[in-house]
N, C-alpha and C positions, 0 to 999 in steps of 0.2 A: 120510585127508585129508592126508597126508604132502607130496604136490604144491602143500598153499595156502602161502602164502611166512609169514615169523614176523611179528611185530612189527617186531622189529629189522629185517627184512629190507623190510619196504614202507617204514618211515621214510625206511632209506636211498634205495629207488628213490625215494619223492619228493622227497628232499634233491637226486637227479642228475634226477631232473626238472625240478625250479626254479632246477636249475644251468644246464643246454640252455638254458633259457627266458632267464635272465639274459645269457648268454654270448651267446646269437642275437641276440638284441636288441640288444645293445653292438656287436656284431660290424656287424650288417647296417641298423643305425642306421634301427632301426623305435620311430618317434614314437608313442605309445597313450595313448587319454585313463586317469585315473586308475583311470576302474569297469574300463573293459576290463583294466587290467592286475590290479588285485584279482582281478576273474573267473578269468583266467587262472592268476593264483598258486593262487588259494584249490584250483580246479581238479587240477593238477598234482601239489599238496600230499596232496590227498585221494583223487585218483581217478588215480595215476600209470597206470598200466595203460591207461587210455582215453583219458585227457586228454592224453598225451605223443603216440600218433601221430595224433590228433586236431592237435593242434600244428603237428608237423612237416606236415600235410597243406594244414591253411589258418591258421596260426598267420602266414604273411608278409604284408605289408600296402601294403607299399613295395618295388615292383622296381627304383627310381630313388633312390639314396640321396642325402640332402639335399648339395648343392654347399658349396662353402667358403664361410662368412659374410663377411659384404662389411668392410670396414676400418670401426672406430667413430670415430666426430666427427662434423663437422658436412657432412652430405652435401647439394647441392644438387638438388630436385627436378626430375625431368627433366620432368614434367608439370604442369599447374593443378590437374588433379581428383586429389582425393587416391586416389580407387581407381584411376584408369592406374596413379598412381605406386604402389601397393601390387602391381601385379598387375607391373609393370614389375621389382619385387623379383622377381618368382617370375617371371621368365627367359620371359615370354608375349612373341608379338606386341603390339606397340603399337597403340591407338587407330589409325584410321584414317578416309577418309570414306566410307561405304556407301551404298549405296539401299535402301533396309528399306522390303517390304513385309508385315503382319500378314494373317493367316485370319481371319477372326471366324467359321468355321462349316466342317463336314467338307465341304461341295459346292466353298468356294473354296480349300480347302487339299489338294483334288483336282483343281483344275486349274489351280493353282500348278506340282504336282509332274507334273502331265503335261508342261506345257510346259520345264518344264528339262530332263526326258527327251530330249523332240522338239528343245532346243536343242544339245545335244550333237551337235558336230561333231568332235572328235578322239579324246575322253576321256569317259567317266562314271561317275563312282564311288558306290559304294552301300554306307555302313555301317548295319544297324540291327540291335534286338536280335530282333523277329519278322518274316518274311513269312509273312501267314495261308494258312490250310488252306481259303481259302474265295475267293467268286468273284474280289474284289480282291485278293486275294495271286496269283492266274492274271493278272490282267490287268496286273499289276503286271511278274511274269516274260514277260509275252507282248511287251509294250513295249521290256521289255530287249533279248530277244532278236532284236524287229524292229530296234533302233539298232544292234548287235553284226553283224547279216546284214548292214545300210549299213556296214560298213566302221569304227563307233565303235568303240573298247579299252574295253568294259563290264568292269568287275572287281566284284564283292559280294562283302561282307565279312560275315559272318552270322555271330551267336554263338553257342557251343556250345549254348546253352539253346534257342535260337529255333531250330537245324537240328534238333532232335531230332526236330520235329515235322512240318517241310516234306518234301513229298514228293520220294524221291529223280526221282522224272520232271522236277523244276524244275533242280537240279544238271546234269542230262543235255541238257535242252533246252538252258540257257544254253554250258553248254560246246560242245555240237554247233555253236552259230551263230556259235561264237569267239569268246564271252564266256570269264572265270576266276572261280572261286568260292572260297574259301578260306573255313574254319570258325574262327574265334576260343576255344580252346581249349576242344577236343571231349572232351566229359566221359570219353571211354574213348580218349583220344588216349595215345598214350609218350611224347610229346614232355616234356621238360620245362619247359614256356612260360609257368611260374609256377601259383599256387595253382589250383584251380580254381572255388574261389569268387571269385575275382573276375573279374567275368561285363564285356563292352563292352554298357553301356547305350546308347552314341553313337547319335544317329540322323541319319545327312548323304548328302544326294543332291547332289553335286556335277557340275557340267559345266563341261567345260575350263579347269578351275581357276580361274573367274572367276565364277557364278553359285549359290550354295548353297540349296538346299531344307533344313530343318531347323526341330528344337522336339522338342516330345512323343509326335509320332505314332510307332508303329509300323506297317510298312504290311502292315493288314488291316484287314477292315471296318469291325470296333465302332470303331477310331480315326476314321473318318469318317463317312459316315451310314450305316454299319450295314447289315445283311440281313435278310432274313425270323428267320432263327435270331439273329439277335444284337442287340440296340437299338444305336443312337448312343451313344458315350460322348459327354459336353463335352470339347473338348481345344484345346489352340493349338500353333500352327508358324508359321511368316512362311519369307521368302526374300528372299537379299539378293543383291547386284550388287555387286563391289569386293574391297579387301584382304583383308576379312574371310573371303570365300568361300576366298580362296590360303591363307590361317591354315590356314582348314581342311583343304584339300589337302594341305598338308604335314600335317598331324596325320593325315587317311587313309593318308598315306605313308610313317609310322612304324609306325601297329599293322599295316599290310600287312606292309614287309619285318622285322617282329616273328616275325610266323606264319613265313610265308617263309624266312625269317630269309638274309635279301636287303641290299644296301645303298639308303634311300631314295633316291628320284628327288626330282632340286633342284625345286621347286614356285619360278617366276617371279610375282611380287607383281602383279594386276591391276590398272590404271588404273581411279581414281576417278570414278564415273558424274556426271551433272549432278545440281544439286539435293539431291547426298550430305551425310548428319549421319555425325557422328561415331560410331564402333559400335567393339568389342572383341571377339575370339573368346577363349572363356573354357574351355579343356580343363581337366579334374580326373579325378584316379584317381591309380592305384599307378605309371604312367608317367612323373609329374609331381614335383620334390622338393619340392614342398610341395603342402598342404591348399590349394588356389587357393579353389575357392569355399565354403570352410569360410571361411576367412580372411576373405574378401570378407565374407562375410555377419553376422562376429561383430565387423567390423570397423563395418561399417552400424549394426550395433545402437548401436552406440553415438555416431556420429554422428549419428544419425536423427533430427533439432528436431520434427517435427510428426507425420507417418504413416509406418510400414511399412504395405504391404498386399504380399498373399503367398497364391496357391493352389497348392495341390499335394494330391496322391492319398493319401502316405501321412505321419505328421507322427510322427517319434518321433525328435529331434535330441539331441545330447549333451548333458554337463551344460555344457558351454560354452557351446554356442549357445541352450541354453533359459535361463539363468541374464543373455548379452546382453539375450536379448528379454525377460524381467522386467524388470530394470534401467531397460530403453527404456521400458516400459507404468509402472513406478514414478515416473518421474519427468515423464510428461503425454505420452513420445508416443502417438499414438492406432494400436494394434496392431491390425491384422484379419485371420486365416486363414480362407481360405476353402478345406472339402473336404467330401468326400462323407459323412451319415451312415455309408454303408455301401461299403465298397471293393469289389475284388474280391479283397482279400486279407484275409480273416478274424483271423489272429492279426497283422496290423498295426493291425488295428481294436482287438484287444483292448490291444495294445502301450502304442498310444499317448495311453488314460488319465490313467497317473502324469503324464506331462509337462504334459494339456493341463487336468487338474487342479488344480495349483499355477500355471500360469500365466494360469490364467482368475481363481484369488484378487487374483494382481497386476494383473489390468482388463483384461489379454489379450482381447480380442473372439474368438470361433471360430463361424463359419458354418457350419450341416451341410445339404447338398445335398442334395434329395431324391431325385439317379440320383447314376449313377457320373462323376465327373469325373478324367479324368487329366489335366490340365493342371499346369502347374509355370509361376510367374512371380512374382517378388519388385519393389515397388517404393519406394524412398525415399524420401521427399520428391520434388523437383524434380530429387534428384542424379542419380540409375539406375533403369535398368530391366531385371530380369535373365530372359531366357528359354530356355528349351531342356530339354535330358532331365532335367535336377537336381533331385531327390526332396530333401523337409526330412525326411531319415530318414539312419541311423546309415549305414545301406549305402551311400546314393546318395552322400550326402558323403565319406565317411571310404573303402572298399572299389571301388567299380562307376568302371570307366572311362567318365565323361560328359563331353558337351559342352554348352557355352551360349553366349551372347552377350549381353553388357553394352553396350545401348543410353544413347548420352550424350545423344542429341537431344531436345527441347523436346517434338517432335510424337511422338514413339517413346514417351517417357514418358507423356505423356500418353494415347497410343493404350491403355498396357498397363492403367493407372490406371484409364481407366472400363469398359474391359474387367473386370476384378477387378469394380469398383461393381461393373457387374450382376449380374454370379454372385453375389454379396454376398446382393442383392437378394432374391435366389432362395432364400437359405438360414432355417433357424431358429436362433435363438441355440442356444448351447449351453450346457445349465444344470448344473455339476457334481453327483454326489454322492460321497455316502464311499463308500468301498470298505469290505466284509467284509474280516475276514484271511483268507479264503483267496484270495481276490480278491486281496490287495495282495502278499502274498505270489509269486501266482502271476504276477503283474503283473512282479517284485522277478527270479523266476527266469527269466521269457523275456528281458526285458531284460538281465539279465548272459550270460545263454548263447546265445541263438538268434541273437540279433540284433550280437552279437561275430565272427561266423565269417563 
C-alpha cells in the first residue's frame, strides 16, 4: 500500500486545495452564499482528491465578473418603482411600455406561439432548454423550417441538455431549409464555453425583434396539452409586443455570438404598441454581474406590506431568500406557494423539506397540487408581477442562465394574481412533520452537495 499518500502528505494536498479555492475565488470574483462556501471548504479539506477537479470542473459561478461599484452618497433615483431602480443598478434594460398578452391554458399558449412563428418576416430566433421527441417538438421544427424555406434567418439556440435528446434528423431538416442550429455547451464539446453545469434555461421565441413568445414552456407536449403518452402539465407563458421583446433580442444575441463566439448584432429597440403597460425584461445567470432575480426577490420580501404569492415546480431557495420570506410571513405578510405535491424531479421533492418546514412554522402558506405544475410567477402586492423560466431553487437562481419579465401594470398584476388564486385553490395545505435523522441528515447532505454544483 506504498502508493496511498501519508498523512502529512493529504493535509498538505488539502491545505493546496483550499488554496486553489481561495485564490479562484479572489481572482475571479465569484460571489457564494455562506453553506455553499462551507460545502466547498469542508469538501476540499476532506476529500482533496475528488473535490479539487470536481471544483476546477463546475466550481465557476460567474462568467461576468461583478463591474466597478458606483460612487457612495446621495444618488438620485432614476425611476418611481423602486425595483426598475434596483434592476437599473444591475446594468438591465429599462422599463418600457409593452403589450402583454397572458396563456391561461396549453391550447392558447399554442397558438400564441404559432402565430409569432407565422409573423416573422425577416428574423426568428429560438432559445429554449428542450424540443420534445414527440409530435409537438416535429410540428414545432416543421414550422421552423417552412419560415426558414420563405426566405425568414430562423437561428435555434438549444441547450446541451435538451440536444442530447432531439433527434439528429431535426438539426438536418432545419439546416437543409437554411435555418442555424447551434448547441449551448454540448456536454462532450472542447470548447471551453464555461462550466458545464450551468445549463440556458431561457425559453424566447422571438420575431423580428419586436414581438416575444416567452415564460415556462418548453416546447413539447406535456408543456401544453399533452399526448396520448404524456398528460398536460399546468404551466404559463404570455407574449409581448414592444421594447421588451428587443431586451430580449439582444440577450439572444449575446448567448448566440457566446457559442459562436462572434461579435453580437446591434438589436434596434421596437416602438411602443397602443394601449402598452409598463413591463421589464429580466435576464439572470453567470452572464449577468449580478444575482438580478435573486436580488429582485429578496428585495420584495422585504418590501412586501400585505401578500406575496408565488408558483413554481421546484422550491429549494437559499438561506437568503428563505430567511426574506420568514421575515415577510413574521411580521403579517400573507405568504402563499403554490407547487406540485409531486414534481418530476424526485430528489427536488426530497430537497425541499428543510426549507419548506421552518418556513410553514413562520405562517408560510404552501399549496401542493395534485399533478405536475411547471409554472413559475411571483407576485407582490399591487408593486410586481414576475414571470418566465425562474425556478425558487438554488440552481434556477444562483447557476442556470434564465429569463423573466417584470410586469408593472395594474391589469398584468392582477392577471398573474388570480391566476396563482386558482391553482391555490386546487391545492391541499401542507402540513409539516419532523424529520428522523436519517431524513435530516440526508436532507443536510443533498443540499450542501448536489444542489452546490
Amino acid at each position: 500500500m506504498a502508493w496511498l499518500p501519508s498523512v502529512s502528505q493529504h493535509l498538505l494536498f488539502g491545505a493546496l486545495a483550499v488554496l486553489v479555492y481561495v485564490l479562484t475565488n479572489r481572482a475571479r470574483r465569484q460571489p457564494r452564499a455562506p453553506t455553499t462556501a462551507i460545502a466547498w471548504v469542508m469538501g476540499l479539506a476532506l476529500l482533496p482528491y475528488v473535490m479539487l477537479p470536481l471544483f476546477l470542473l463546475f466550481g465557476r459561478r460567474k462568467l461576468r465578473p461583478a463591474g466597478r461599484p458606483r460612487l457612495r452618497g446621495n444618488r438620485t433615483p432614476r425611476f418611481a418603482h423602486w425595483a426598475a431602480d434596483l434592476l437599473d443598478g444591475c446594468e438591465l434594460a429599462p422599463p418600457s411600455p409593452n403589450l402583454s398578452r397572458f396563456h391561461a391554458n396549453g391550447a392558447a399558449a399554442r397558438e400564441a406561439l404559432w402565430a409569432v412563428i407565422a409573423e416573422a418576416r425577416h428574423r426568428l430566433d429560438v432559445c429554449t432548454f428542450i424540443i420534445g421527441r414527440d409530435a409537438f417538438g416535429d410540428e414545432v421544427v416543421r414550422r421552423l423550417v417552412e419560415r426558414a424555406q420563405a426566405g425568414v434567418s430562423v437561428r435555434v439556440l438549444l441547450d446541451g441538455f435538451g440536444a442530447l435528446q432531439l433527434p439528429r434528423r431535426h438539426f438536418d431538416r432545419l439546416r437543409e431549409a437554411g435555418g442555424d442550429v447551434v448547441v449551448f455547451r454540448p456536454f462532450l464539446g472542447l470548447r471551453n464555453t464555461g462550466p458545464r453545469n450551468l445549463r440556458n434555461h431561457r425559453k424566447l421565441v422571438i420575431a423580428d425583434d419586436h414581438w416575444l413568445w416567452s415564460g415556462g414552456r418548453n416546447l413539447a407536449a406535456e408543456y401544453f396539452e399533452g399526448d396520448a403518452d404524456k398528460p398536460a402539465w399546468t404551466d404559463l407563458s404570455f407574449d409581448i409586443e414592444g421594447p421588451v421583446a428587443s431586451a430580449a433580442a439582444w440577450q439572444f444575441e449575446r448567448d448566440w455570438a457566446a457559442v459562436r463566439q462572434t461579435t453580437p448584432r446591434r438589436v434596434v429597440a421596437a416602438t411602443a404598441p397602443v394601449g402598452a403597460a409598463q413591463a421589464q425584461f429580466l435576464p439572470s445567470g453567470p452572464d449577468q454581474a449580478e444575482d438580478t432575480a435573486h436580488a429582485l426577490l429578496i428585495d420584495a420580501c422585504y418590501r412586501a406590506e400585505h401578500r406575496i404569492l408565488a408558483a413554481t415546480p421546484y422550491f429549494i431557495p437559499d438561506d437568503a431568500l428563505r430567511d426574506a420570506l420568514r421575515r415577510a410571513a413574521r411580521r403579517g405578510v400573507e405568504v402563499d406557494i403554490v407547487l406540485p405535491a409531486e414534481s418530476n424531479h424526485r430528489l427536488a421533492d426530497f430537497a425541499r423539506s428543510r426549507a419548506m418546514r421552518d418556513l410553514a412554522e413562520a405562517g408560510v402558506m404552501f399549496h401542493l397540487l395534485p399533478t405536475m405544475s411547471h409554472a413559475k410567477a411571483v407576485v407582490v402586492d399591487e408593486q410586481f408581477a414576475l414571470g418566465g423560466s425562474i425556478n425558487l431553487d438554488l440552481r434556477s437562481l444562483l447557476l442556470n442562465h434564465e429569463a423573466g419579465v417584470v410586469f408593472y401594470g395594474a391589469h398584468e398584476i392582477a392577471w398573474m394574481a388570480q391566476w396563482i388564486d386558482a391553482q391555490r385553490s386546487l391545492g391541499r395545505a401542507y402540513a409539516p412533520e419532523a424529520p428522523g435523522l436519517v431524513q435530516d441528515v440526508a436532507e443536510g447532505l443533498l443540499l450542501a452537495v448536489a444542489f452546490q454544483l
